[in-house]
N, C-alpha and C positions, 0 to 999 in steps of 0.2 A: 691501508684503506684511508682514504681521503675521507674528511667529517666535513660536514654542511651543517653551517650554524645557521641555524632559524631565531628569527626573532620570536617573543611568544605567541604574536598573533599567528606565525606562519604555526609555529608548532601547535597551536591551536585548533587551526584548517586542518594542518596535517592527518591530528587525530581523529578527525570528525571524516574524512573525508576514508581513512584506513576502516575503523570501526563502519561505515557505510558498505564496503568494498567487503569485509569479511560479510558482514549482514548477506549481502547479495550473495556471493560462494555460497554458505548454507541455506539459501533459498533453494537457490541452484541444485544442491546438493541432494536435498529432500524430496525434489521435486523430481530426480533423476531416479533415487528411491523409490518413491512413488510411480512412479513410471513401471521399473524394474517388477516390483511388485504386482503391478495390474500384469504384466505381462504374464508372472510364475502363474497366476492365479489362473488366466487367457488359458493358456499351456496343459496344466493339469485337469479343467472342467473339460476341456476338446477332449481332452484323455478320457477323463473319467464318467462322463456324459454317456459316449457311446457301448462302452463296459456294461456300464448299469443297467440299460435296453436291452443289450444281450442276454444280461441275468433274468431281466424281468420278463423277456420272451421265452424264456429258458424254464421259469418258473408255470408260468403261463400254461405251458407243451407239456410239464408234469404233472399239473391240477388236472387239466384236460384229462391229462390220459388216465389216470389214478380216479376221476368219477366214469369216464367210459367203463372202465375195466371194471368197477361196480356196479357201472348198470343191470347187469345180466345176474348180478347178483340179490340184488335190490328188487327186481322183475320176482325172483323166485320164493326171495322172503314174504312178498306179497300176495303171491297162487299158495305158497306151503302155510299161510296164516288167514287165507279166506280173504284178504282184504279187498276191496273194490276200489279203495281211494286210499292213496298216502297220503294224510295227512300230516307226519311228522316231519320238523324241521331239521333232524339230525337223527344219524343212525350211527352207532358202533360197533365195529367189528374186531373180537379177540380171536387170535389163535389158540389152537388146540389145548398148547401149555399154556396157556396164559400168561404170556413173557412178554407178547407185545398186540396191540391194537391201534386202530385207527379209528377218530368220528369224524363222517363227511356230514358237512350241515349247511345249512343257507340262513343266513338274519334277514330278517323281514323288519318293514316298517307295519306298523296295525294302520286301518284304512278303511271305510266304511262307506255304503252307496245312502243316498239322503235319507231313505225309508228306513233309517238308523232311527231319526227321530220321530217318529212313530212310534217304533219300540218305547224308548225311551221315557216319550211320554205316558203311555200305560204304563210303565212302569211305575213311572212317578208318581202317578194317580192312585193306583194301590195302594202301594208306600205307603203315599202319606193319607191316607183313608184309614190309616191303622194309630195314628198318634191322636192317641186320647189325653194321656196327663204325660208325668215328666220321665217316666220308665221306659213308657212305648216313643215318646218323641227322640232317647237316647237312641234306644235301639234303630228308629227309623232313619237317622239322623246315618246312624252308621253304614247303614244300606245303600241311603242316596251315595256317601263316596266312594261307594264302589261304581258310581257312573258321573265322578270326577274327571275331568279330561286330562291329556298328558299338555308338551308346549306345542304340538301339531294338531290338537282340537280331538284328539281321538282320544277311545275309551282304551284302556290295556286289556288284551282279549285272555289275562288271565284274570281280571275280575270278572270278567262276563261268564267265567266259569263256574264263579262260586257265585254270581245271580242266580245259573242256570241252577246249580243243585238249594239256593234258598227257593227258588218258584218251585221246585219240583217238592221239595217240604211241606210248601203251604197249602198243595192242591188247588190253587187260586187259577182258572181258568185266564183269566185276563192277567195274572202275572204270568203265564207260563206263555201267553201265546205275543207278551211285550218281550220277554226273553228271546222266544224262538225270533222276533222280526229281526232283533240285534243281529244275533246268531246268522242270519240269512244274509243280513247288508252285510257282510265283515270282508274286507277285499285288500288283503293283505300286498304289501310292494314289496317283492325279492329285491334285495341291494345287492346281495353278494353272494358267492360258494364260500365257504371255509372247508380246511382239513386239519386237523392235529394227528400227530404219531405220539406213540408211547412205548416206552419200553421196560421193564423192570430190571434191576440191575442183581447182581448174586446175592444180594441181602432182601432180595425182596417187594426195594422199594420201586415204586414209579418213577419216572422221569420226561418230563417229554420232548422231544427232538427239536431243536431251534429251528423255526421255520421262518422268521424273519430278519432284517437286517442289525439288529440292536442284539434281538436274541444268541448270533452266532457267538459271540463275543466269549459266552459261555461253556466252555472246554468244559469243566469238570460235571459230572452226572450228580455231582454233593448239589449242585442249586438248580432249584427246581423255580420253573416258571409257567403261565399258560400261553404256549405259545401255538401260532397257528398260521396254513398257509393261506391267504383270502387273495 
């Protein structure tokens, strides 16, 4: 092999011009990586994307049919219990042995028509018609936050429960009838269905059936979570 003598300055160039040369290769390099990479990623969301819709339609078709298939059931709990109005947000149903059950339910947002503050304000008026020294203004004190608002401006309509049974204590006409306006404006927003299953296992305990995507993860019946279909 033939040698080529450089003087320093060339072998100088030479270096800077080689060390440039590799630079650029692993730009190159990373960038063809990078490429490659968006592409795997391209490749498997196309994949996995359309999968998941599937699930989700799938799931969808089973909520469906699993509250249909209670309605008729739901219909009879309510002629066999007198009721005129369902008001409950969940109902649970166990089998025979009590090995396994299901509760179908809906979360609601709490929600109120204006003539809330009306209530309100009688209320408030009462109330504090009652603080005389520092015993009564504790206790009044405690009352009013039970008509503290949540971060949505609403009252939680399970304090407005235990308003109703302090009005219904006091015999106070004008507390009971600032209760009942509450009670009237209360206009609750259905967000969603939910379902949970459960099952008990030979020892007894409960467990409940992974209904979501994190949930399945979960093979063994030892760990126990609240899991739900919504």
């Amino acid at each position: 092999m033939e040698q080529v003598q450089m003087t320093a300055e060339e072998r100088k160039r030479y270096e800077a011009w080689k060390a440039e040369d590799e630079k650029k290769q692993a730009a190159e390099q990373r960038k063809r990586q990078r490429e490659e990479y968006a592409a795997m990623v391209d490749d498997e969301i196309n994949t996995a994307i359309p999968q998941l819709k599937e699930l989700s339609a799938s799931i969808k078709a089973v909520k469906d049919t699993i509250f249909g298939n209670f309605d008729a059931i739901l219909k009879m709990k309510s002629e066999i219990l007198g009721l005129t109005k369902d008001d409950q947000r969940s109902h649970t149903f166990t089998n025979s042995d009590s090995t396994q059950r299901i509760t179908l339910g809906v979360n609601c947002i709490d929600g109120y028509r204006d003539t809330v503050e009306d209530g309100i304000a009688m209320v408030k008026q009462y109330i504090e018609s009652l603080a005389r020294d520092e015993t009564t203004k504790s206790l009044v004190n405690a009352v009013l936050r039970l008509l503290s608002r949540d971060g949505q401006g609403n009252i939680k309509a399970s304090k407005v429960l235990q308003l109703r049974k302090m009005a219904e204590d006091s015999g106070n006409d004008r507390f009971i009838e600032g209760v009942r306006i509450i009670e009237e404006s209360y206009q609750p927003t259905v967000t969603k269905r939910y379902i949970r299953a459960e099952y008990k296992d030979s020892k007894g305990a409960w467990h409940y059936v992974p209904l979501d995507m994190t949930a399945v993860d979960q093979l063994t019946p030892e760990t126990e979570n609240t899991n739900q279909m919504e």
